[in-house]
Every structure is written in C-alpha cells, then in structure tokens.
N, C-alpha and C positions, 0 to 999 in steps of 0.2 A: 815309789820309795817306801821304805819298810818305815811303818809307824811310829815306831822306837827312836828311830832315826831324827823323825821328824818333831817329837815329843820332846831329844836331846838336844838337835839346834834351838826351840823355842826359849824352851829354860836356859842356854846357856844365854840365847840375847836378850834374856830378861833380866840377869843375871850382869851381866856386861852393864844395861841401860842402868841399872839399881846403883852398880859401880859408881858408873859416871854422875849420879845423881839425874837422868832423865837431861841429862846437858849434852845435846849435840860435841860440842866445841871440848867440852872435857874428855867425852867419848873416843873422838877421833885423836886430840892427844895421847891417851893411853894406848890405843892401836898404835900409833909411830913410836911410842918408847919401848913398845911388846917387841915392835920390830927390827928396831935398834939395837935392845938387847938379842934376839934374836939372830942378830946380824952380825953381831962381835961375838957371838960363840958359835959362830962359823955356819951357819944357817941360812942356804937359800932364802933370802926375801926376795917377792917378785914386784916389780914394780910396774904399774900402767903402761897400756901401750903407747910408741909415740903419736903425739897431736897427728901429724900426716897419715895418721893410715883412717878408714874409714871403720868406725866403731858399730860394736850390734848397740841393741837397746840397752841392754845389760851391762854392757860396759860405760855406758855413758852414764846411766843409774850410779853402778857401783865408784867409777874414779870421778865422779861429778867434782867442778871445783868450789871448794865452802873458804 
C-alpha cells in the first residue's frame, strides 16, 4: 500500500481515538451515530455478517461483541 495512504488511516484513528477521548465505549458510540446519520441521508451502511456463517479472523476482530 502506498505510504500516504497509510500515514492518512494513522492520523485519522488517531484523530477518531483523541475524539472519543481514548474511550473505547465513546468511540464505538460515535461510529453508530456517523452511521445513523449516514444512514438517513440515504447511504449504504453495511452491517456484520450473520452469526451462522463462519468468519475470517478479521471479521471476528472488526464486529467483535463489546
């Protein structure tokens, strides 16, 4: 992946955590309201796969339940 790239996800979840004040729980609030709004101005939100299918690693990481 081009450096740049990687340099601009860094700073944005640095940026995200600083938001949320380093608070898990505040964190993932703000994601469901991004997405919410997101969602009422007509925007694709994807949602986790269902529980019945068998997950890679990364998906078990990323939809983990908190």
């Amino acid at each position: 992946m081009n450096d740049e790239i990687i340099k601009a996800l860094h700073a944005t979840k640095e940026r995200l955590a600083q938001d949320a004040q380093l608070d898990i729980k505040r964190l993932i609030e703000s994601v469901q309201r991004e997405e919410a709004i997101s969602a009422a101005q007509g925007r694709i939100v994807l949602q986790p796969p269902s529980e019945n299918r068998e997950r890679s690693v990364f998906q078990q990481i990323r939809f983990a339940q908190h």
